[in-house]
N, C-alpha and C positions, 0 to 999 in steps of 0.2 A: 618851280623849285628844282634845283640842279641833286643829279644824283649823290653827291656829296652832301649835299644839306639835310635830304630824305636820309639818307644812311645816319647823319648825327642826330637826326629826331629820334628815329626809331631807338637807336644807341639810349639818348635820353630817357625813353619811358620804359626803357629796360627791354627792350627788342634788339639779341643778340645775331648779326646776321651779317655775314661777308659780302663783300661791293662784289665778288661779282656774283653773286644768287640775286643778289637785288637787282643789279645789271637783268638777267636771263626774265627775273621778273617780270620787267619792265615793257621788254623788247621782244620774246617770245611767246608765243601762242597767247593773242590778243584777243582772239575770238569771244573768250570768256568773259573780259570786261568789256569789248565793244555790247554784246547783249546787253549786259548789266547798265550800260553807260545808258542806253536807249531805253530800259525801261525805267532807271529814276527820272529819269529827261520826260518820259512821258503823262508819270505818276505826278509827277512835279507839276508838272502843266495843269494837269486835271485837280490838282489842292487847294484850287485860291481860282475867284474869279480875275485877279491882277497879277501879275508879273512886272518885275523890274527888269528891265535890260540895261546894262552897257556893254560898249564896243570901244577897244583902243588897237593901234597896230604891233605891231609884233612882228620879228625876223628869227627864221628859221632854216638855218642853212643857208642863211645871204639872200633867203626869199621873203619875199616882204607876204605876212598872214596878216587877219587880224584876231584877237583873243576875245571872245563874245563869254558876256557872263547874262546867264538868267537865273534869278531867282526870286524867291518869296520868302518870309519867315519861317517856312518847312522847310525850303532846300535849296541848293545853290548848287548849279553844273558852269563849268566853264569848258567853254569849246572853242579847239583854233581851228581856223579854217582859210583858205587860200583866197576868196575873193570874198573882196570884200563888200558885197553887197550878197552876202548870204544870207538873210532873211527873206530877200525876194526868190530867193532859188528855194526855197522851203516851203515857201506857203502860206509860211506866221505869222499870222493876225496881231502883231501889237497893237 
């Protein structure tokens, strides 16, 4: 979702907020949702004996990622990441 579209939703459900707070949002001090990112990713895992995966490719800056989605009926994270055989680099038993 492109920063524009996020600014019109929010606008929509009545969240007043200038493109560039949203912008600083977004791009600075990540720390706080990388933690956050890692611990539903993890809680998620541990919810359901199953998980659904898909993976399609995705370009990021002219580099080719791909967007990995895993979920269950509890929760849904989506992750890019640059090679694309990232679930062998992880360790993830699907």
């Amino acid at each position: 979702m492109t920063q524009g579209k996020l600014l019109e939703f929010l606008e929509d459900i009545g969240i007043s907020i200038s493109a560039g707070y949203l912008s600083n949002l977004l791009i600075k001090n990540q720390t706080e949702f990388e933690s956050e990112k890692s611990e539903i990713y993890a809680s998620g895992l541990e919810s359901s004996p199953w998980q659904h995966f898909d993976q399609t490719g995705a370009r990021v800056g002219g580099v080719n990622y791909t967007t990995n989605v895993v979920c269950n009926p509890l929760y849904t994270i989506y992750l890019i990441h640059i090679y694309p055989n990232w679930v062998l680099n992880t360790g993830l038993e699907l």
